[in-house]
MIMI-853400 format. One record per residue (C-alpha): residue in one letter; x, y, z. Coordinates in steps of 0.1 Angstrom, whole numbers, padded with zeros to 4 digits, always signed. Last residue first. Layout:
<recs>
aXYZ/...
</recs>
This chain:
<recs>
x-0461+0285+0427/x-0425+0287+0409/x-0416+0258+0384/x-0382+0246+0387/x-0352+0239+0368/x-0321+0232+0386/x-0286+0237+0375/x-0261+0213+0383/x-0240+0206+0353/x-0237+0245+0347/x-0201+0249+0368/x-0182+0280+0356/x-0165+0274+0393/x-0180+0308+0406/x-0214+0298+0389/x-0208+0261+0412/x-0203+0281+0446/x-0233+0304+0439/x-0254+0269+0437/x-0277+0274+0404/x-0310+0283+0397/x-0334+0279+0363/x-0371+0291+0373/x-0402+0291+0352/x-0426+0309+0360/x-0460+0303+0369/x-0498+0300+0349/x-0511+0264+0369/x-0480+0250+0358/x-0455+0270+0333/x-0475+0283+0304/x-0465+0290+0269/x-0488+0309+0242/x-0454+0335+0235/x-0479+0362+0238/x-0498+0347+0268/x-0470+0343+0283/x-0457+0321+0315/x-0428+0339+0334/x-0395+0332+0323/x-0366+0332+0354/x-0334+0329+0343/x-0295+0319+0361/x-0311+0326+0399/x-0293+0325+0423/x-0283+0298+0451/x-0268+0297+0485/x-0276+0327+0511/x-0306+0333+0486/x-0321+0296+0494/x-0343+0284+0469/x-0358+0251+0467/x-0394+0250+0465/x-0396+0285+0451/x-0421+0307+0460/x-0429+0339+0433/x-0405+0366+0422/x-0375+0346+0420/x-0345+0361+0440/x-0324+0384+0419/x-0296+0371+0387/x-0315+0372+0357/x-0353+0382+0345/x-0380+0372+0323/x-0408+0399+0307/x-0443+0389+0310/x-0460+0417+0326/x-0448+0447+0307/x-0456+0422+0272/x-0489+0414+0283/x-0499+0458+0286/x-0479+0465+0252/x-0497+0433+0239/x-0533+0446+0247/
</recs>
């Protein structure tokens, strides 16, 4: 059972988020993290989503974290 949760629920860096994203544009943002709610961990995002941490490309570029957005994917 937690070989099978754990292939699911694995986070990811730098690629468009898996799920919709209110505000995500891939021309001008990436993604910094994305965790995925676990049952293993026993956290949950929303209604069971990810959660998403982006930044502007321009402000990564700059070394600029003041402006990263946390979202919840649905």
């Amino acid at each position: 059972i937690w070989k099978d949760r754990a292939s699911h629920e694995m986070g990811g860096l730098g690629h468009v988020p898996w799920n919709y994203v209110h505000d995500f544009d891939p021309a001008r943002d990436v993604t910094l993290l994305e965790l995925p709610s676990s049952k293993l961990m026993n956290w949950q995002f929303g209604d069971v989503d990810h959660l998403v941490l982006t930044v502007k490309k321009a402000d990564l570029a700059q070394g600029r974290f003041d402006q990263v957005l946390m979202q919840v994917s649905n």
